[in-house]
C-alpha positions, 0 to 999 in steps of 0.5 A: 514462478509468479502469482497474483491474487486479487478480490474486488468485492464491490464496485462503488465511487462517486458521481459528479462533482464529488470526489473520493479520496482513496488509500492504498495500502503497500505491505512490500516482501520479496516472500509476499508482497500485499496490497489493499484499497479502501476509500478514505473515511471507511475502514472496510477493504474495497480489494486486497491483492497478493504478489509473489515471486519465486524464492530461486530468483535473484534479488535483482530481477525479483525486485523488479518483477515485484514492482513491475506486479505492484505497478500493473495492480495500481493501473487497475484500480486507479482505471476500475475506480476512476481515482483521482485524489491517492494517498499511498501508505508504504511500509518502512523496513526495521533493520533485525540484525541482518544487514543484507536483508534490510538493504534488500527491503530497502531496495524494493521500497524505493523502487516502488516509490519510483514507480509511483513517481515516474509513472503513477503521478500523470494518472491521477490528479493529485498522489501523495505518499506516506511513509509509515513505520511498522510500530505506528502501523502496529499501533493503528491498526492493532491498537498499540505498538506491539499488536502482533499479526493475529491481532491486527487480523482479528481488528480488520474489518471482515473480508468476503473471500479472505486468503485460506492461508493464514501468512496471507492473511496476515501480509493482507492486515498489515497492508490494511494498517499500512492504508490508516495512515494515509490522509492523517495530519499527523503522519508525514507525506510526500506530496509527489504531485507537487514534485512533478511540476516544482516545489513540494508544497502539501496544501491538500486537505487531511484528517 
């Protein structure tokens, strides 16, 4: 079983000579995996999307269906908003007493980074990658670090046609606190473009 939910909102980006710098959000779960778009500067979500998978799959062909979703909805809005300049925020899995469900989390985060790497680099001038860890996701978009889901929904900026489920709301506010982090100077960011052509030197300019 496969599902994908998406809502675009508005269509708005610069013209000329100016150029949009834009955050992905990246809520990565085998049970639901969230995605949001908003422009760096504004808080507001420019599109969400919701990706699932069916719970009889194993691990392996889940994973890379769910990447292969995440990849397809990256294309579309990278070509929807002519982006050029994208930071994408990727949350870290915490290890809960369970061994084999943190290395399962762990795989479908790197395998979302190769993603990125391999096939995301070349359609955009320039891609950066912030890994963020849950407690300072908590605390950017809920205002401390032990905000829970509810709160962090309560502080995302109103939705024009939120999910009727409350766990999809929720999956869609974290990935939203997930998007805060990028573009900071105090976050830590991979600059994959960079990495593509030799070195990693982060010379671009963050706030």
């Amino acid at each position: 079983m496969q599902c994908a939910v998406s809502c675009r909102f508005w269509v708005q980006y610069a013209k000329g000579n100016y150029i949009v710098k834009w955050a992905i959000g990246i809520d990565p779960g085998f049970g639901e995996t969230g995605m949001v778009l908003r422009r760096h500067g504004d808080d507001a979500v420019v599109e969400y999307a919701l990706l699932a998978r069916g719970p009889g799959e194993h691990a392996f062909p889940r994973t890379v269906a769910l990447v292969d979703q995440v990849g397809s909805q990256l294309e579309e809005w990278i070509s929807a908003y002519h982006i050029r300049d994208l930071d994408v925020a990727l949350e870290t899995p915490i290890y809960n007493a369970n061994p084999h469900s943190f290395e399962l989390q762990w795989r479908l985060v790197h395998a979302i980074e190769e993603w990125l790497y391999f096939c995301v680099t070349g359609m955009v001038r320039a891609l950066w990658l912030t890994e963020v860890s849950p407690t300072t996701s908590k605390k950017l978009g809920g205002g401390r670090g032990g905000a829970s889901k509810p709160e962090i929904a309560a502080r995302m900026p109103v939705l024009a046609c939120p999910p009727a489920a409350s766990d999809s709301l929720y999956t869609v506010a974290d990935a939203w606190a997930h998007s805060l982090s990028a573009w900071r100077k105090d976050a830590t960011h991979i600059d994959f473009t960079h990495l593509k052509i030799g070195g990693n030197d982060d010379t671009r300019e963050t706030t």
